[in-house]
Each structure stands twice: as structure tokens, then as C-alpha cells.
C-alpha positions in Angstrom: 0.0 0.0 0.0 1.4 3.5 -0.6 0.8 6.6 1.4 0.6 10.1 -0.1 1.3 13.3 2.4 -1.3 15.8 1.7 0.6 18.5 3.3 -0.3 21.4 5.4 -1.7 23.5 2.5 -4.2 22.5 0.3 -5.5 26.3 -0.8 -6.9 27.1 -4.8 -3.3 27.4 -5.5 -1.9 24.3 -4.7 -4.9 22.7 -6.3 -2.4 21.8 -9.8 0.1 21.1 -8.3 -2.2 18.5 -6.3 -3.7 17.1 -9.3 -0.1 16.5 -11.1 0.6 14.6 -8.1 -2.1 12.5 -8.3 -2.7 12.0 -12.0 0.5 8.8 -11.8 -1.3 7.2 -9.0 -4.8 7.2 -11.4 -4.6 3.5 -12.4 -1.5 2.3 -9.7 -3.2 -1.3 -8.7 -2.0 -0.9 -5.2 -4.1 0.4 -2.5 -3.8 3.8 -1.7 -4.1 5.9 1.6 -4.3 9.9 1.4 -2.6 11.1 4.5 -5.1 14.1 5.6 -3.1 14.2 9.1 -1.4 17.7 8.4 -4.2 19.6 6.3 -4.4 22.7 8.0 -6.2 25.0 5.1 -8.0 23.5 2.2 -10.1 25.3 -0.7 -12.8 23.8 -2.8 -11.0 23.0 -5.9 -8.4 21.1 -4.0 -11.4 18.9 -2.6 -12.9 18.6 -6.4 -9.3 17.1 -7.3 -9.5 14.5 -4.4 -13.1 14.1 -5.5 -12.5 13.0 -8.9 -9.3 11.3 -8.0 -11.1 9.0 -5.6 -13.7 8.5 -7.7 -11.7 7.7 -11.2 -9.8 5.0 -9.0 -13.2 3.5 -7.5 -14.3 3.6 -11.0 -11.7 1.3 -12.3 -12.1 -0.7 -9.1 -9.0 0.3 -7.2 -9.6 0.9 -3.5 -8.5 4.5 -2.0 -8.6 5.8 1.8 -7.8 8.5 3.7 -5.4 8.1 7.3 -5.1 10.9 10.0 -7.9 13.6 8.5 -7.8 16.9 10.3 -10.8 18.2 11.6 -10.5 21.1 9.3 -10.2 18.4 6.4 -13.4 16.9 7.7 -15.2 19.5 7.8 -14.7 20.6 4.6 -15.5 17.7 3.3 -18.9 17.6 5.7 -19.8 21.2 4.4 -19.2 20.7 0.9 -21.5 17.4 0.9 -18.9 14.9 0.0 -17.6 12.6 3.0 -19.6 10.0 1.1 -18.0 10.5 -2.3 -14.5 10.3 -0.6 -15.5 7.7 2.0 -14.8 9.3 5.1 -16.4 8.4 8.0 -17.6 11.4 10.2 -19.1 12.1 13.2 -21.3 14.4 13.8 -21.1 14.9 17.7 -18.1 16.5 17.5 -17.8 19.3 15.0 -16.1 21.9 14.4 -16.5 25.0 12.3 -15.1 25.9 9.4 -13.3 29.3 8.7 -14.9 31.4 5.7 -12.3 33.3 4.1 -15.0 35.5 2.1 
């Protein structure tokens, strides 16, 4: 199984540089875990990349997880409607709020 750092900074500018990295890993046969454990900003297009990225490889039947979310990661992904598209598991007794930028 390989592991993928997310890093700190996931904002609207990263989000190419986050798809480039990904794009390899499309078709690798191996499981693969996203590590969310450091994600302290992240912007929607970032979270669109993961999106389609997990769902291309669950497409072609290869399996995909995330390891260590943050809670600001989580709650992104909560407030944008997609846990379930990336397979998160969240709970809801123990949420946080998200900062708007705007």
C-alpha cells in the first residue's frame, strides 16, 4: 500500500500542483491511503481534485482511503456534501466550524 502526504496547504493554488501529483497514482493497482493528518487549510477546488481522483480509481475498481484527517479536512468535506464520495467516516457529535475566508 502506498501513502501520499497531503501536506499542510491544500488552498486554490496548490490545487495543480495537487492534481499533477495524483494523476501517476490514477490507475496504480495498489491500494492507496491519502494522508489528511497535516491539512491545516484546504479550498474547494483542492477537494474537487480529491473528488475525482477517488472516484476515477473507485471507477476502475481500485480501492482508496484517507489516514489521519484533520478536523479542518473533515469539515470541509462535511460542508461541501462529499464525505460519502471520498469515504470518510464522520461524526457528527463532534464538530467543528469551518473558517470562511469571504
Amino acid at each position: 500500500m502506498s501513502t501520499v502526504d497531503l501536506g499542510e496547504d491544500l488552498g486554490i493554488e496548490s490545487s495543480t500542483e495537487l492534481k499533477n501529483r495524483l494523476a501517476p497514482l490514477l490507475a496504480a493497482a495498489d491500494p492507496l491511503t491519502l494522508d489528511a493528518s497535516r491539512v491545516g487549510r484546504i479550498h474547494t477546488a483542492a477537494m474537487q481534485v480529491l473528488c475525482a481522483f477517488v472516484q476515477g480509481r473507485r471507477g476502475a475498481g481500485l480501492h482508496t482511503e484517507f489516514s489521519g484527517s484533520t478536523a479542518t479536512f473533515t469539515d470541509a468535506a462535511r460542508l461541501l456534501g462529499v464525505t460519502q464520495a471520498l469515504g470518510l467516516a464522520v461524526s457528527h457529535d463532534n464538530l467543528k466550524s469551518v473558517e470562511n475566508a469571504a
